[in-house]
C-alpha positions in Angstrom: 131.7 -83.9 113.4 130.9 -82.5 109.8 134.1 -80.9 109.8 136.3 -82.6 111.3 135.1 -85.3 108.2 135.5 -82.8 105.6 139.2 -82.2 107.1 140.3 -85.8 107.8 142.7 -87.5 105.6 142.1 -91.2 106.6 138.9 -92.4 104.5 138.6 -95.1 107.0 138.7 -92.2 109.8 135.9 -90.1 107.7 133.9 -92.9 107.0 133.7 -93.9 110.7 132.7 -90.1 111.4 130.3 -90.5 108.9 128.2 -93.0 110.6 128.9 -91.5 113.5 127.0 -88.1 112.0 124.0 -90.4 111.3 123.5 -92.0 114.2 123.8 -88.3 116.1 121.4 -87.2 113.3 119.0 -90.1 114.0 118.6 -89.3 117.5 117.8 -85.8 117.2 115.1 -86.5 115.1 114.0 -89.2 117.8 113.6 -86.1 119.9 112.3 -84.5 117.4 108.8 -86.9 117.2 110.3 -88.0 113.5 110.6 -91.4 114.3 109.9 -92.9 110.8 112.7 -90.5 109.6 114.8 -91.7 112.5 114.5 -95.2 111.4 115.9 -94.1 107.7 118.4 -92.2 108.5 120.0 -95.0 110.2 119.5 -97.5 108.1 120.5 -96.0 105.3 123.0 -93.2 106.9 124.9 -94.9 109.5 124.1 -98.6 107.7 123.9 -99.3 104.2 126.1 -96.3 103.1 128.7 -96.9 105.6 128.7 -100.6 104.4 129.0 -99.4 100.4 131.9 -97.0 101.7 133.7 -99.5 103.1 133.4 -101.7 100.5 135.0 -99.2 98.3 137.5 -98.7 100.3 138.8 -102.3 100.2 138.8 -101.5 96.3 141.3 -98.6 96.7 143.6 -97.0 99.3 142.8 -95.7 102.6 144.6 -92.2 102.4 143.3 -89.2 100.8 145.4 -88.4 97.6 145.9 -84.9 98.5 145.4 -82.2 95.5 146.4 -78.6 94.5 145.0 -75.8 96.6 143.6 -74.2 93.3 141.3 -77.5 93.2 139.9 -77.5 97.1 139.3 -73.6 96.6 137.1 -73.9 93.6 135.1 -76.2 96.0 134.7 -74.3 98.3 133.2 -71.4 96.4 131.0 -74.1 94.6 129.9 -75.7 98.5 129.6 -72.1 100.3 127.5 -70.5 97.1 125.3 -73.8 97.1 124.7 -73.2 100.8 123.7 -69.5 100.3 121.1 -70.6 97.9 119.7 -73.2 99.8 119.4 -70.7 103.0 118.1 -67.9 100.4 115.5 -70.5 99.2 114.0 -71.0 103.3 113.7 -67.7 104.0 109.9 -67.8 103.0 109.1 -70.8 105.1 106.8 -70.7 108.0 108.4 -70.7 111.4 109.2 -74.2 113.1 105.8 -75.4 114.4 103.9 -72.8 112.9 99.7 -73.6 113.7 99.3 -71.3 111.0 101.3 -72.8 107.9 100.2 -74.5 105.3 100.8 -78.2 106.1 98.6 -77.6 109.3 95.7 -75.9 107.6 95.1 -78.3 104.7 96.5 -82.0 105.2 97.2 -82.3 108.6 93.9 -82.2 110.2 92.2 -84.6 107.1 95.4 -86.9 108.5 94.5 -86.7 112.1 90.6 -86.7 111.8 90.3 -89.0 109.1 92.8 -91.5 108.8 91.8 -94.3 110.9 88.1 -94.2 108.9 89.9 -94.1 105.6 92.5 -96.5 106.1 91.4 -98.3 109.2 94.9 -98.3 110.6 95.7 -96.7 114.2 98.6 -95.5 113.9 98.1 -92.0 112.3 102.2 -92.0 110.5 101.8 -95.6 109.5 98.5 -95.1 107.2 100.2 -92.0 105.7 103.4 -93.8 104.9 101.6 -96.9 103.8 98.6 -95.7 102.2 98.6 -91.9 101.6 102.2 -91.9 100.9 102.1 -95.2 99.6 103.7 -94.6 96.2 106.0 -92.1 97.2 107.5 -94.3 99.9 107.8 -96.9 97.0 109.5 -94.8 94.8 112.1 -93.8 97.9 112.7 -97.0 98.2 113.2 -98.2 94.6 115.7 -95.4 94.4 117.8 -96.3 97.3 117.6 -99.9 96.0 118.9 -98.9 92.5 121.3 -97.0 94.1 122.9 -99.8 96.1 122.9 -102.3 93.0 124.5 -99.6 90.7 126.9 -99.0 93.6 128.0 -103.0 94.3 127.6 -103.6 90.3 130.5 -100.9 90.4 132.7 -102.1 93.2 132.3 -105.5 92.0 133.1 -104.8 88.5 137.0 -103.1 89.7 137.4 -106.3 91.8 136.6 -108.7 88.2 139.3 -106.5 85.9 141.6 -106.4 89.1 141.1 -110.6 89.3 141.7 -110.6 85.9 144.7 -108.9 85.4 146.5 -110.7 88.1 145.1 -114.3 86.8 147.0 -113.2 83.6 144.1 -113.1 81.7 144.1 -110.9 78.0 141.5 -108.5 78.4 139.7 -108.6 75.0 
């Protein structure tokens, strides 16, 4: 699916596959017990970004202008040397499910044991989100908020010069 976007020429096509990706990416981590991440990935994955891609594209044409090779190699040494360096930077990390990492010796059991005296919520992921968490959940959410505005103060100020200009208007 990831490649068949990368590949694609239509933007309409890629965006579609796009949200497509998310919503595939959502469900695995539904079976993966990530359900809070489940929820953001598509809301924010296969919803809001889909909706600000589209948007864009009613701003500007829906084919790929297609450039030099020189241009799409340089990008792909900068994409594959990016990915070696992010798989170089795992190769210390505990193995998947690990009882002996880090995360499981430290916070998790003060989470499990602890939580519902603390916060007085049941539901363990709920009072670290909203109370543990609290502030960092905030600040993912003021980001993707700022992000949208700065995104539809963009599209919106093309469509404005673009009125503009066909209402005859001198731009001063």
């Amino acid at each position: 699916m990831a490649l068949a976007t990368v590949w694609i020429r239509n933007l309409f096509a890629a965006t579609m596959l796009m949200g497509i990706f998310s919503l595939l990416a959502a469900s695995l981590y539904v079976l993966l017990d990530a359900v809070d991440v489940a929820l953001t990935e598509a809301a924010v994955g296969a919803g809001i970004s889909i909706i600000l891609m589209l948007g864009a594209l009613v701003l500007t044409t829906s084919k790929e202008k297609v450039h030099d090779a020189r241009h799409n190699l340089l990008a792909l040494v900068v994409v594959l040397i990016t990915g070696a360096a992010l798989i170089y930077g795992t190769m210390d990390m505990p193995n998947f499910a690990d009882p002996k990492a880090p995360a499981h010796q430290h916070v998790s059991p003060r989470y499990t044991q602890e939580s519902v005296d603390e916060i007085g919520i049941p539901n363990m992921v709920t009072s670290v989100l909203a109370s543990y968490r609290g502030l960092d959940t905030l600040g993912e959410v003021l980001v993707i908020f700022v992000a949208g505005v700065g995104v539809l103060l963009v599209l919106g100020a093309g469509g404005f010069q673009r009125r503009r200009r066909e209402s005859g208007e001198e731009e001063e």
